[in-house]
VOZAKOL-211141 format. One record per residue (C-alpha): x, y, z. Coordinates in steps of 0.1 Angstrom, whole numbers, plus 5000, padded with zeros to 4 digits. Example, Ala and Ser with C-alpha at 12.3 -4.5 7.8 and 13.67 -1.06 7.14 Angstrom:
# residues 2
{{5123 4955 5078}};
{{5137 4989 5071}};
END
This chain:
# residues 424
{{7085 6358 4389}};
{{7057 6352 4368}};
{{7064 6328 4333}};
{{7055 6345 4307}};
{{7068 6379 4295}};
{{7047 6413 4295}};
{{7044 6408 4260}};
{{7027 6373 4261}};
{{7003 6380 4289}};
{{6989 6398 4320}};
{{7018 6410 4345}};
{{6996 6399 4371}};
{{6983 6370 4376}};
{{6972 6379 4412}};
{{6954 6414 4420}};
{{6949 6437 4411}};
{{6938 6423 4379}};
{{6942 6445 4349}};
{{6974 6457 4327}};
{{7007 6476 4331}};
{{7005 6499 4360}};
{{6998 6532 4350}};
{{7011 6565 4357}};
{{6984 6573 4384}};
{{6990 6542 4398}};
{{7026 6538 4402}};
{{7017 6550 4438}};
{{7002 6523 4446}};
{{7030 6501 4437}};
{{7033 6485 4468}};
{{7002 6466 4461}};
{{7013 6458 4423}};
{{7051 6447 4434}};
{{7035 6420 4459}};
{{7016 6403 4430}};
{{7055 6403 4407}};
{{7068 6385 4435}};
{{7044 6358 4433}};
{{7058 6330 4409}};
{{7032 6321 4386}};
{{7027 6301 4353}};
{{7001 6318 4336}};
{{6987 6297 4307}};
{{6948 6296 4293}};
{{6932 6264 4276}};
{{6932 6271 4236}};
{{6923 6249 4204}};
{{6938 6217 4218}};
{{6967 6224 4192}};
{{7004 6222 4200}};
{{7023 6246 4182}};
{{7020 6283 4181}};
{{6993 6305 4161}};
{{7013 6331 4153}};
{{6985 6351 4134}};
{{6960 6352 4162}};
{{6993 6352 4188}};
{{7007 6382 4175}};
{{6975 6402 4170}};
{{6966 6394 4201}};
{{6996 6402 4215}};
{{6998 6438 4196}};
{{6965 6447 4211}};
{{6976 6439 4245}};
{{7012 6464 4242}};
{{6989 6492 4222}};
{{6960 6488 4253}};
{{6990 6494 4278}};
{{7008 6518 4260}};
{{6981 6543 4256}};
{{6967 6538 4290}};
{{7003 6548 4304}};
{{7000 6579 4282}};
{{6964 6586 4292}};
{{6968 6586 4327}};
{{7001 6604 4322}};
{{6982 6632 4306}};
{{6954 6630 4331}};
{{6982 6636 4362}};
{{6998 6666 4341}};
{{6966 6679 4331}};
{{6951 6682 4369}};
{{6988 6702 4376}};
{{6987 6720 4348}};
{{6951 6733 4346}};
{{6950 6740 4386}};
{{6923 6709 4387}};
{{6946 6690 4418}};
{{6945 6724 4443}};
{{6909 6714 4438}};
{{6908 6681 4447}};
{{6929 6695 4472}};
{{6906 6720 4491}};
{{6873 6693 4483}};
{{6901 6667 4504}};
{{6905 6695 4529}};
{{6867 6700 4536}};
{{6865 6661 4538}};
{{6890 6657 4562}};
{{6873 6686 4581}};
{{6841 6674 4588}};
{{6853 6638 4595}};
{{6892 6644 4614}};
{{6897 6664 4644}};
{{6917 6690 4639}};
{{6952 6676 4649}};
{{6947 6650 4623}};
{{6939 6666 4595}};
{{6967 6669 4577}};
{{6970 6636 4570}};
{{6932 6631 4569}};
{{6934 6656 4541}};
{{6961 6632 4522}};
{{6940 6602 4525}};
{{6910 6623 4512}};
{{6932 6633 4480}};
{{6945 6602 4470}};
{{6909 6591 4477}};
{{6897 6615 4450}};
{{6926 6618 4427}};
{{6922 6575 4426}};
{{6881 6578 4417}};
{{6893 6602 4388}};
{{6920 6577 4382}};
{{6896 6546 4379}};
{{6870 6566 4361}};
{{6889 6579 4335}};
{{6905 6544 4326}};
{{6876 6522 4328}};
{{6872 6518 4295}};
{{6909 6511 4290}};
{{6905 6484 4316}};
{{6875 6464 4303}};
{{6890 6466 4267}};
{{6926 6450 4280}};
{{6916 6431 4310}};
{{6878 6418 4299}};
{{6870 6423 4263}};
{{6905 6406 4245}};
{{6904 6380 4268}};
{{6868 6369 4263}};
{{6871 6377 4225}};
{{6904 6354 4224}};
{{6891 6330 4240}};
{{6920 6336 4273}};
{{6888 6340 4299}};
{{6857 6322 4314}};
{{6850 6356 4336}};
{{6818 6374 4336}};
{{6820 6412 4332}};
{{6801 6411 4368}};
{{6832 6390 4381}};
{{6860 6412 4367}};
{{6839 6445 4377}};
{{6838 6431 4412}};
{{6875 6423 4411}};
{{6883 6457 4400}};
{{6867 6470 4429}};
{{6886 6444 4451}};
{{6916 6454 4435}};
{{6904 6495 4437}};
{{6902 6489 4478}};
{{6938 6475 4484}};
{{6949 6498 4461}};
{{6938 6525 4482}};
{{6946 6509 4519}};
{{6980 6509 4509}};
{{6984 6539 4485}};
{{6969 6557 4511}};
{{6990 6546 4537}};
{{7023 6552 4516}};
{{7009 6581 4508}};
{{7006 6593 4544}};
{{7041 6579 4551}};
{{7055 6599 4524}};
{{7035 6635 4535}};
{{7047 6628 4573}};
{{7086 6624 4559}};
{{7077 6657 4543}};
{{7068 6673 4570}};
{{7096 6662 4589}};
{{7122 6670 4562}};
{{7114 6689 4532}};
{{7146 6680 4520}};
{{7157 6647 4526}};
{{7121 6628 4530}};
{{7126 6609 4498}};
{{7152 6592 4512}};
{{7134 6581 4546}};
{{7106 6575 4523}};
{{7120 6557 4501}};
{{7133 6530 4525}};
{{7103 6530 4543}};
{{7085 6521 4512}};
{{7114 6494 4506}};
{{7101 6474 4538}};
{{7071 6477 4533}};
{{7071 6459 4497}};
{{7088 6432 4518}};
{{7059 6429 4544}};
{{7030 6433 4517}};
{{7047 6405 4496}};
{{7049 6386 4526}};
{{7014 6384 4533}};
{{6998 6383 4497}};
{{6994 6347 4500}};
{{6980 6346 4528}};
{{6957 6379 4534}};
{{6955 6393 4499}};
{{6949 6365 4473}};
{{6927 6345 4492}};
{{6902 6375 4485}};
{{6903 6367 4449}};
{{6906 6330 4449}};
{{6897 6295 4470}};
{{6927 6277 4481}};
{{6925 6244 4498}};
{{6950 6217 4508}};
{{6963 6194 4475}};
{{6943 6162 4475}};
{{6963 6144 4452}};
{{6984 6127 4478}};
{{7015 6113 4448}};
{{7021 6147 4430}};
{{7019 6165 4469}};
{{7046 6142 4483}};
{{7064 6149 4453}};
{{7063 6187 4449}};
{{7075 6186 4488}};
{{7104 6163 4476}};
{{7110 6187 4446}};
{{7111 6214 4469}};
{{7130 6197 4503}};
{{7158 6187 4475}};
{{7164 6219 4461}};
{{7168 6234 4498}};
{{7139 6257 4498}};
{{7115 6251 4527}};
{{7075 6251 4521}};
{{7046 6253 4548}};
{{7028 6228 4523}};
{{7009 6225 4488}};
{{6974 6240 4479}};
{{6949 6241 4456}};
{{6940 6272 4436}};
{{6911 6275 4423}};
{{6912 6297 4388}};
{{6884 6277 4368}};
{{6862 6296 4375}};
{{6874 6328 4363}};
{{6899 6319 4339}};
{{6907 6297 4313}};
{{6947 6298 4328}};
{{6967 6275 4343}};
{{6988 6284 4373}};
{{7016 6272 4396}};
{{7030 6296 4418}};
{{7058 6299 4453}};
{{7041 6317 4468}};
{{7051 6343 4499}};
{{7084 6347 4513}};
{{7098 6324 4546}};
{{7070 6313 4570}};
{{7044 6320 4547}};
{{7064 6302 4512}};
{{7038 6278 4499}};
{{7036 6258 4466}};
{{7005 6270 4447}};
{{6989 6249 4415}};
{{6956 6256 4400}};
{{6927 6236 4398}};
{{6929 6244 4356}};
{{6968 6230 4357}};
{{6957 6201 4376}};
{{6931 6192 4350}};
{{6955 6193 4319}};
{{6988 6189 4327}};
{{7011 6160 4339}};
{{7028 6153 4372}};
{{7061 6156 4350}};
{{7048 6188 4336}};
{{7040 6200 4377}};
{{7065 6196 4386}};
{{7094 6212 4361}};
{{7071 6241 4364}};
{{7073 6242 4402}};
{{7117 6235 4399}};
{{7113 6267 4374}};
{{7098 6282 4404}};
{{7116 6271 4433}};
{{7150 6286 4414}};
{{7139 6320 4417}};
{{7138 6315 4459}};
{{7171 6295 4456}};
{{7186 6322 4437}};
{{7175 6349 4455}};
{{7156 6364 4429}};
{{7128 6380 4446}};
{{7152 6396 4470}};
{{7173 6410 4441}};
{{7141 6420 4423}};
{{7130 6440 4453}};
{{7166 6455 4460}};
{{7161 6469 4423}};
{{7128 6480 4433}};
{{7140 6501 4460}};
{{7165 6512 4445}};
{{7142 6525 4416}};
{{7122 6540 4444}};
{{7145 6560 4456}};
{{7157 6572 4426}};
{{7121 6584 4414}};
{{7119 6600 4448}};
{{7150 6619 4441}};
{{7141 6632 4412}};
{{7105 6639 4428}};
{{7118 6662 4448}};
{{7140 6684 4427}};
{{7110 6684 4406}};
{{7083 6696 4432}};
{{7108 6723 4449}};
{{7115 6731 4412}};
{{7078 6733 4404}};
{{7064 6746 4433}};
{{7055 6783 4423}};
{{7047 6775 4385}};
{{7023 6746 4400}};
{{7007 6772 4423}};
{{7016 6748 4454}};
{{7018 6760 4488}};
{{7046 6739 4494}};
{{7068 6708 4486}};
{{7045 6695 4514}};
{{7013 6704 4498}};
{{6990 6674 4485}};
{{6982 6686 4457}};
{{7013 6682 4441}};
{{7010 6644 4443}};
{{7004 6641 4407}};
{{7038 6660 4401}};
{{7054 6631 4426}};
{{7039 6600 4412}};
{{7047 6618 4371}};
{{7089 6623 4385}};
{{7086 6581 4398}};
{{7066 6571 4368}};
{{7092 6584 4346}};
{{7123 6566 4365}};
{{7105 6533 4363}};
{{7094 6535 4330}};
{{7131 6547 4318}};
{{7146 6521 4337}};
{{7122 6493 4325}};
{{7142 6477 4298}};
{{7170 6475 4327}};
{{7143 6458 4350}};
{{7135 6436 4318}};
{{7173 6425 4309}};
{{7177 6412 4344}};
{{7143 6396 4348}};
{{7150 6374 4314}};
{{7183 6368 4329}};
{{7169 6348 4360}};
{{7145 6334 4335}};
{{7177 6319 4316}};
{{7188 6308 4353}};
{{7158 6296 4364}};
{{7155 6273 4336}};
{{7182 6259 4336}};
{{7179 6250 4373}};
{{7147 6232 4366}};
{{7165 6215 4340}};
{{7192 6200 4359}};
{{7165 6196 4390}};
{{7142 6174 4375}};
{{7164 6162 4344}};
{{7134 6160 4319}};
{{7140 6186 4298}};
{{7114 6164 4273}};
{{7089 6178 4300}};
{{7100 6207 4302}};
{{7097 6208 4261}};
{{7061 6197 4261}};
{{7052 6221 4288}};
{{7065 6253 4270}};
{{7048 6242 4233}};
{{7016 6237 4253}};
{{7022 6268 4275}};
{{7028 6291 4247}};
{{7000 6281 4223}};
{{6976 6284 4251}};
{{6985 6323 4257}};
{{6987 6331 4225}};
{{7027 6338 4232}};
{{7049 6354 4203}};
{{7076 6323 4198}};
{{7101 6346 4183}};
{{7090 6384 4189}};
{{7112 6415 4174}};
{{7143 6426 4189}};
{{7126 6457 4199}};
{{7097 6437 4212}};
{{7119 6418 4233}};
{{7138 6447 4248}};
{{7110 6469 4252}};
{{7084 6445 4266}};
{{7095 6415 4279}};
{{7104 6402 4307}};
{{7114 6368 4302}};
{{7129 6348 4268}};
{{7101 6340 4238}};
{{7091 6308 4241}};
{{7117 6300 4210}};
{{7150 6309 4228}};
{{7135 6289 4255}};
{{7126 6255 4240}};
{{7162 6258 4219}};
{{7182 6260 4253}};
{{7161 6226 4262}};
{{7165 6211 4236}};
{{7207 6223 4235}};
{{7202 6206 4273}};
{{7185 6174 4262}};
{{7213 6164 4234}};
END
């Protein structure tokens, strides 16, 4: 669970970098769900000041939700547009006469899948470039959020572009092959498959995935180790150790992150938190963190995951045997009506994201309070939210619409009250 809502900052603070997850690449959310799963504190050094700009917070902010919004509806429109203009039947036949000249013929089929979702992904990344670099490069450097080159975040991108597409391209195969096997029932083999595989990917981010981004290295600071493994060994939740992770260089944000799930669960804090912030601030961050494991929160997140899966793969396939002959597809198995598939999904997740929202604010409410009555320093806990929030530029006290819309854990105000109700 990461700290800060959607509307006070990047969802991810791990790859691949960059906004909301778009239409085109809600199949590729098994890359994107590993990096929710990864608690983080995401927080950027600002003016030195301690309270809130809420000028500059909330324009900021507003630019971020309009970026996202229109590149939702852009790539939206993009996915329609290839169905509707018979554009994907050719990325389809250019996938087939890829697959041909590089698959033998028995593997075709699913070299022709890989081909498309290596094509329809290009078109994807092509067409919101520019979307991209406004959201992920430009407003941070312009606000002051980033210490990234536009080299550094171009070479992410394609970091980010390349897991993307080893594991879209995979589910994508998995999801063809449960085609083939059941035109009728595959979302529901599918869909489960999927499931575990969210589990395994967010298993291994820590340890196979982030490292490409960012240098890790043991914690050197031998009193604030010791005590993070304390924090941890008290509150029952078992750690392989405590690491380094180095952000400076590309950001201005502070992070402290649990990391992985069983015998990869490791306590992550930046180098950029270990330069500003207390021990006491550490570690009420970390007991924020550490709730979400005792509480089962990442488990219950990806149970509501997968059960949002399967519902967007329900309604996938009414909508493909529905569409089938005004598409001009050969079949509910035929690739080219993977834009139709990821549109059906895209549409359950983005209905159900206010649901997905109440309940993640929820555990944030939880969570708190945990770290509260972990550590018993709620005065830290104070200090660290004022400093957190005028750092990212977070809205202290958004709109009810905002809020419901948008975020997916308390503003900053609702959460320093119920310290501050705690501390009297």
């Amino acid at each position: 669970m990461i700290w800060t809502s959607h509307g006070e900052t990047q969802r991810h603070a791990s790859p691949p970098p960059g906004g909301a997850a778009s239409g085109a690449t809600c199949f590729f959310s098994v890359s994107l769900c590993l990096c929710g799963h990864i608690g983080t504190y995401a927080t950027t050094h600002g003016d030195g000041a301690w309270t809130v700009n809420e000028d500059k917070a909330t324009r900021y902010q507003r630019l971020k939700r309009q970026t996202s919004l229109v590149s939702l509806l852009w790539s939206a429109l993009l996915l329609g547009g290839l169905v509707g203009t018979g554009w994907s039947a050719t990325l389809r036949d250019a996938a087939e006469r890829m697959a041909g000249r590089v698959a033998p013929v028995s593997w075709q089929p699913g070299a022709t899948v890989f081909c498309y979702v290596l094509l329809l992904s290009l078109l994807n990344e092509i067409a919101g470039l520019s979307l991209g670099f406004y959201s992920g490069f430009f407003l941070e450097r312009r606000y002051e959020l980033s210490n990234q080159t536009a080299g550094g975040w171009l070479a992410d991108q394609a970091k980010a572009f390349g897991i993307g597409l080893v594991l879209g391209g995979g589910a994508a195969e998995l999801i063809y092959w449960c085609i083939r096997l059941s035109p009728d029932r595959w979302w529901l083999a599918a869909g489960m498959a999927l499931a575990l595989l969210i589990v395994g990917v967010t298993n291994i981010a820590p340890v196979v995935l982030l490292p490409l981004f960012y240098s890790f290295k043991p914690l050197d600071r031998d009193a604030l180790r010791t005590r993070l493994l304390a924090l941890a060994d008290r509150a029952g939740a078992r750690v392989l150790g405590a690491y380094e992770w180095g952000l400076g260089s590309k950001t201005r944000k502070a992070n402290a992150a649990l990391a992985g799930l069983g015998g990869t669960r490791r306590i992550l804090v930046s180098d950029t938190m270990l330069a500003d912030y207390s021990d006491d601030e550490i570690e009420v961050v970390l007991a924020h963190e550490i709730a979400h494991h005792v509480h089962g929160d990442i488990w219950k997140g990806m149970l509501f995951e997968s059960a949002l899966i399967l519902a967007g793969f329900y309604l996938a396939s009414r909508v493909l045997h529905a569409l089938t002959g005004p598409a001009r597809l050969r079949g509910v198995g035929d690739v080219a009506g993977l834009p139709l598939l990821l549109l059906a999904a895209g549409a359950v997740s983005v209905a159900m994201g206010p649901v997905a929202h109440a309940m993640s604010r929820a555990f944030e409410r939880s969570a708190d309070r945990f770290a509260l009555d972990l550590t018993r320093n709620p005065v830290a806990f104070i200090s660290a939210m004022r400093r957190l929030a005028a750092q990212i530029l977070a809205e202290e006290n958004p709109s009810r619409i905002v809020r419901w819309l948008f975020y997916s854990h308390p503003p900053i105000g609702d959460r320093i009250a119920a310290a501050q109700a705690f501390k009297a």
